[in-house]
N, C-alpha and C positions, 0 to 999 in steps of 0.2 A: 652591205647586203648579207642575210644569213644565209649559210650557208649548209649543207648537209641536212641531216634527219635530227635537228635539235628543238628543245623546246621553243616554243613562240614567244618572244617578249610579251609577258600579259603579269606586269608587276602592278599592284593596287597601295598607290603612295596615297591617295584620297578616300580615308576611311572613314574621317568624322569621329573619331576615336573619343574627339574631348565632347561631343553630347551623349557618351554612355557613361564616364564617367560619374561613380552614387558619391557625393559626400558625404560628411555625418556630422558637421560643423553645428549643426544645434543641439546634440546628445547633452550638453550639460542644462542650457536651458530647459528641454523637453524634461531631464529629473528634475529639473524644479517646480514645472508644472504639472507635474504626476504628483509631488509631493502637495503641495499644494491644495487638489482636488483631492488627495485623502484625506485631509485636513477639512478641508468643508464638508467633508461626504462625513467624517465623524462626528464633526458638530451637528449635521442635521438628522444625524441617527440617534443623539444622545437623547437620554440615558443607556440607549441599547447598544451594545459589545459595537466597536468602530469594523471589527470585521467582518459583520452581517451574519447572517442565521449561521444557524449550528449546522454541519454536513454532516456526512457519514464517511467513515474510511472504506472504499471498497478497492479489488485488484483492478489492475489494468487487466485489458482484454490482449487475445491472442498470446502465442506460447514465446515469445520474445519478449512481452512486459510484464506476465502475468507473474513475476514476482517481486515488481512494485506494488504500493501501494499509491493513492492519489484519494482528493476526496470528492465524492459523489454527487447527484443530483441533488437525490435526498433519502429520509431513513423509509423504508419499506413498513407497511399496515403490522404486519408482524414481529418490526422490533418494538415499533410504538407499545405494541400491545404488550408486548415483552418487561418494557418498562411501568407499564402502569398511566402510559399517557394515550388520550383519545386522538385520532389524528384532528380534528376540531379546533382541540384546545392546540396542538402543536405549533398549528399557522398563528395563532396568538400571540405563541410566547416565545418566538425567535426558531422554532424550529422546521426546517425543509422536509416537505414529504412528499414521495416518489413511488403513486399506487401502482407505477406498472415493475419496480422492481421486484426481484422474488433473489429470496437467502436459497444459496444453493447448498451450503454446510453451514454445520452448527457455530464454528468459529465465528464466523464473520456476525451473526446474530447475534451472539453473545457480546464480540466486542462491540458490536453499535450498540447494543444495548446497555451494556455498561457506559458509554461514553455517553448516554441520552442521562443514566441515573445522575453519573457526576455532575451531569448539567443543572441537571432538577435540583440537585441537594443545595447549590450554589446561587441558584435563582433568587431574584427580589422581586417579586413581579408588581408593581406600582400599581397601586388603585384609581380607577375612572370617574370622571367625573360624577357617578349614578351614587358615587355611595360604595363604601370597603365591602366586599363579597369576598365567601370563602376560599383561602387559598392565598388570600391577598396579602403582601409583607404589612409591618407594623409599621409606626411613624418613625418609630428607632430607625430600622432600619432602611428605611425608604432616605431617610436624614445619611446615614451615615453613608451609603452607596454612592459609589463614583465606574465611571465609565470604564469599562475593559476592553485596557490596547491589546493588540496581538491575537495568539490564537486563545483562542476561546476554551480548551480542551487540547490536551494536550495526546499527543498521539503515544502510545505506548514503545517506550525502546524495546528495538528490535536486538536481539542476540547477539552476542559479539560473536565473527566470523572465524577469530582466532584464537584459540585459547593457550595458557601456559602452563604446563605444570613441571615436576621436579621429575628426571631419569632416574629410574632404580637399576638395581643390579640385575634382576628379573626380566628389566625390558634389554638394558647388555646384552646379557646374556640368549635372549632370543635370536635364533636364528631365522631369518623372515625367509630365504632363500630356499634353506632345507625343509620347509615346515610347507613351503608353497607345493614342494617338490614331490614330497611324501604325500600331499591331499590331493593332487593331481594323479599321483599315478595309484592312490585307493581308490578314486574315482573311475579310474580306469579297468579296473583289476573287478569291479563290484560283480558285475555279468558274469566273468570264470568260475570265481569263487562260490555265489551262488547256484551254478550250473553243477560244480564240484560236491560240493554239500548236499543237493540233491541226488546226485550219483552216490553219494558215499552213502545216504538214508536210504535208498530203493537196494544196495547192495546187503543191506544190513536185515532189510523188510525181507529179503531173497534168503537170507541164510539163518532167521529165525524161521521158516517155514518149517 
């Protein structure tokens, strides 16, 4: 019998523990069947890029991602136009467009739109059944074109975060501490000193009278 002001025997040895148990015992199988269906999804996109339409590079949203990059829906009315492509012809020839986005700086316009040109310049766009229309590649090159793995456009490296260069005697020789110390306290001093100098020009005004 228990006895005093103790806890209540209430131990839970029946928790069923082993049905929450996740396995992951088909992770190899499921990458082969991923591989796989990109393997068919590129045969039946050929002749066109196996990674589907061309995107745009835009930033992540909010102030925690917003300096990655990732790519987009698709390019906005104004790089299209930027580049010299109709949105029309775009949906034709592999390229994504996204009439409700808007370029909010010039950067981002520019690099999509750069990224639309290199596209264009590399283009072989295959002739329809109706008969070769302007614009249309040759038989050269329509013969010689093969399908493009991977990315399609390549994303521009970004800056390296760390640079190196060589110590001089100049940088030695700087003192970061006294240098901090002296702009600190001119910054300090700014108010006297102009309050002084006005005193000393009104004493001056006073005694050329």
């Amino acid at each position: 019998m228990v006895r005093h002001n103790n806890v209540v025997p209430n131990q839970h040895f029946h928790k069923d523990w082993d049905t929450r148990v996740k396995t992951w015992f088909h992770q190899p199988i499921q990458k082969k069947i991923r591989r796989e269906k990109r393997r068919i999804k590129a045969a039946k996109n050929a002749p066109r890029p196996a990674a589907g339409n061309l995107r745009p590079l835009v930033q992540c949203p909010t102030q925690k991602y917003n300096l990655k990059q990732r790519s987009g829906r698709g390019f906005t009315l104004e790089e299209l136009k930027e580049a010299g492509i109709t949105k029309t012809l775009a949906r034709t020839i592999g390229i994504s467009v996204d009439h409700r986005r808007q370029n909010k700086c010039a950067e981002s316009l520019e690099l999509n739109a750069q990224r639309l040109k290199e596209y264009k310049a590399r283009l072989v766009v295959f002739p329809r059944k109706g008969g070769v229309k302007k614009g249309d590649a040759s038989a050269e090159d329509v013969a010689a074109a093969t399908q493009l793995k991977g990315e399609i456009v390549a994303a521009p490296k970004a800056a390296a975060a760390v640079t190196f260069g060589t110590v001089t005697d100049e940088m030695k020789a700087f003192n970061a501490y006294s240098s901090l110390r002296a702009a600190r306290n001119e910054a300090k001093l700014v108010g006297k000193r102009a309050k002084a100098l006005k005193a000393k020009a009104e004493e001056e005004a006073e005694k050329n009278k």
